[in-house]
BATIVEX-484733 format. One record per residue (C-alpha): residue in three letters; x, y, z. Coordinates in steps of 0.25 Angstrom, whole numbers, padded with zeros to 4 digits, always signed. Layout:
ALAXYZ
...
END
This chain:
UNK+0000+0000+0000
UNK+0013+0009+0000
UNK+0019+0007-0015
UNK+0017+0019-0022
UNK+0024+0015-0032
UNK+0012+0007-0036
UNK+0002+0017-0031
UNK+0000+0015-0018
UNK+0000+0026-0007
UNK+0014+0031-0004
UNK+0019+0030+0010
UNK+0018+0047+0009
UNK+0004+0043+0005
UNK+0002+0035+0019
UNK+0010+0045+0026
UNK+0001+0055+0024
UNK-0013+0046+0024
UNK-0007+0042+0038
UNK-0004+0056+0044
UNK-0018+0059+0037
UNK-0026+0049+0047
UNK-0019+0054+0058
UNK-0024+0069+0056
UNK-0036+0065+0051
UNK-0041+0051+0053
UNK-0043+0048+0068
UNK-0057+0045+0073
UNK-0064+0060+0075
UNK-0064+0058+0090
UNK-0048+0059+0089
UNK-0038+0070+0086
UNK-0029+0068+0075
UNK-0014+0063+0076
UNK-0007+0073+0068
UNK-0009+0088+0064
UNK-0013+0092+0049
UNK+0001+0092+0042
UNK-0001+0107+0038
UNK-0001+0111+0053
UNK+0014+0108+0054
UNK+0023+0120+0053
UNK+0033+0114+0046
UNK+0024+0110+0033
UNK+0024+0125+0031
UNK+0037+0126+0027
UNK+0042+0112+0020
UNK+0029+0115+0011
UNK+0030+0131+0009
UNK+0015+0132+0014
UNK+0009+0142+0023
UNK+0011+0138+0036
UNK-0002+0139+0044
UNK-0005+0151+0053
UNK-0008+0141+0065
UNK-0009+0127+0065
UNK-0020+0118+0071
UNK-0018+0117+0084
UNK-0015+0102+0082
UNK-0017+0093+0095
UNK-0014+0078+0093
UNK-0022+0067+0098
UNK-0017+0058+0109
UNK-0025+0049+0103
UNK-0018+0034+0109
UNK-0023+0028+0096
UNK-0013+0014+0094
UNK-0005+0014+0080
UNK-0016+0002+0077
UNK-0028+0009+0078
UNK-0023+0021+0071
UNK-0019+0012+0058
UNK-0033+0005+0060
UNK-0038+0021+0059
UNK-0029+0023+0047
UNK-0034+0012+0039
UNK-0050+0016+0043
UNK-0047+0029+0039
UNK-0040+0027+0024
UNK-0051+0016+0021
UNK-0063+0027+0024
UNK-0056+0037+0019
UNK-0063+0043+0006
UNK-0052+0047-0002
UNK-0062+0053-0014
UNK-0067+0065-0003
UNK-0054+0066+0006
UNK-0039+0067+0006
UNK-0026+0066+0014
UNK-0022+0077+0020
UNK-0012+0078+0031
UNK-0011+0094+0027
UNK-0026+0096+0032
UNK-0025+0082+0042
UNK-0041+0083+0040
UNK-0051+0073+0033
UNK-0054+0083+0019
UNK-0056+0082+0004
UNK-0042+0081-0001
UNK-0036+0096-0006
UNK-0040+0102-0020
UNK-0026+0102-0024
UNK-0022+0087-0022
UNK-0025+0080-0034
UNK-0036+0068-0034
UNK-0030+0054-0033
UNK-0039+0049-0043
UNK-0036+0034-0047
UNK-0038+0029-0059
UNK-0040+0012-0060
UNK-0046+0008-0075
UNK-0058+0017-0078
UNK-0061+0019-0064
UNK-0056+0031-0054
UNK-0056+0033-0039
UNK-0050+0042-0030
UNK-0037+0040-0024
UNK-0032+0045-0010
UNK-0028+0060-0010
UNK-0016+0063-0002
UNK-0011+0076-0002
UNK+0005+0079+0001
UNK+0005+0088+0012
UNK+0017+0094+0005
UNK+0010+0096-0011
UNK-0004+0097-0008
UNK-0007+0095-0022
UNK+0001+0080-0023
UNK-0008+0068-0018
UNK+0002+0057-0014
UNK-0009+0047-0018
UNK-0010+0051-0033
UNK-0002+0037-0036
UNK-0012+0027-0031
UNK-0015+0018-0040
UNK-0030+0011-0041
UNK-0024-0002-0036
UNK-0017+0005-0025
UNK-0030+0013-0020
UNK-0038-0001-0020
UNK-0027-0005-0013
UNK-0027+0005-0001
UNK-0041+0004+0000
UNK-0043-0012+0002
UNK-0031-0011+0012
UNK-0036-0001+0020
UNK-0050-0008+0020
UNK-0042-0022+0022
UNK-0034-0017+0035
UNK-0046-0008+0039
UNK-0055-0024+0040
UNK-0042-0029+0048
UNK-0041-0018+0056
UNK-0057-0020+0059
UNK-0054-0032+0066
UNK-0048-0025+0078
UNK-0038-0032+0087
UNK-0038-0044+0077
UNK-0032-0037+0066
UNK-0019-0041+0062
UNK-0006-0031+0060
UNK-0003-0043+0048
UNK-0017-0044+0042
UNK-0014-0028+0039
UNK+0001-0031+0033
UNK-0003-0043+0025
UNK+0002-0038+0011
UNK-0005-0035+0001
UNK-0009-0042-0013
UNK-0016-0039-0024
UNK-0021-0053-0029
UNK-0023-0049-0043
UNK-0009-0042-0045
UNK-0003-0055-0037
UNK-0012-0064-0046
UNK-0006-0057-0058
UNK+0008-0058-0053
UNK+0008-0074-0051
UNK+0002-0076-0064
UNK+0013-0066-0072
UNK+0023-0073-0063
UNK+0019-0087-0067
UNK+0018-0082-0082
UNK+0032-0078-0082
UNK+0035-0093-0075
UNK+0030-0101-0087
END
């Protein structure tokens, strides 16, 4: 699920989806974990932007949420997550349409389109650092998150090695033996 190379998300890509559910994807009844990214003084001047007058008067939540849980959020929140009305932020750290300025991740597989992830660089507002997903990669996220989310569903029985089983795609594998025992004969 981290092979850009053949459009899957980049690990900047999960950086910034990660960072994104900590400011933004906690249950309402708690704070967020981190600050929007544009409250930190420092992006001001490695990006040349107007620093804010005042920044959010950011507290953090003491939340004693395990690492377990919070991955069990992580994947609840990706698989609901609409990404055709909202985007990834960590500029605005809030749940919102995705900025005019990014470009729509639209995939394209056959005849048929959908919309992709829209995640916005906090560095070049107008570069989505998901714009090389591929239709087979986005099919791909989507049926992990739901696969991990049903695993996770089963509470103190889930299995750490149930979630790290590899994945295959039995078509492209079945097409790999039979080009295999093609070139054997």
């Amino acid at each position: 699920m981290c092979h850009a190379a053949k459009g899957h998300l980049s690990p900047y890509a999960w950086t910034l989806m990660t960072i994104f559910f900590l400011q933004a994807g906690l249950p309402e009844t708690e704070k967020p974990l981190l600050p929007p990214v544009s409250d930190f003084t420092t992006l001001a001047a490695v990006t040349g932007a107007t620093p804010k007058e005042k920044a959010s008067n950011f507290v953090a939540s003491t939340s004693a949420a395990t690492v377990g849980s919070l991955f069990k959020l992580f994947v609840e929140f990706y698989k609901d997550f609409d990404f055709k009305t909202e985007g990834v932020s960590v500029l605005s750290g809030t749940r919102a349409a995705p900025s005019l300025r990014l470009p729509l991740n639209v995939i394209i597989d056959g005849g048929a389109t959908c919309v992709g992830p829209s995640i916005e660089d906090p560095f070049d507002g107008r570069n989505n650092v998901a714009m090389g997903m591929t239709q087979v990669a986005w099919s791909h996220l989507q049926s992990e998150l739901a696969r991990a989310s049903e695993i996770l569903a089963a509470g103190d029985d889930a299995s750490l090695s149930q979630l790290l089983e590899p994945w295959s795609n039995s078509s492209s594998s079945a097409e790999a033996d039979a080009e295999d025992q093609g070139a054997d004969e």
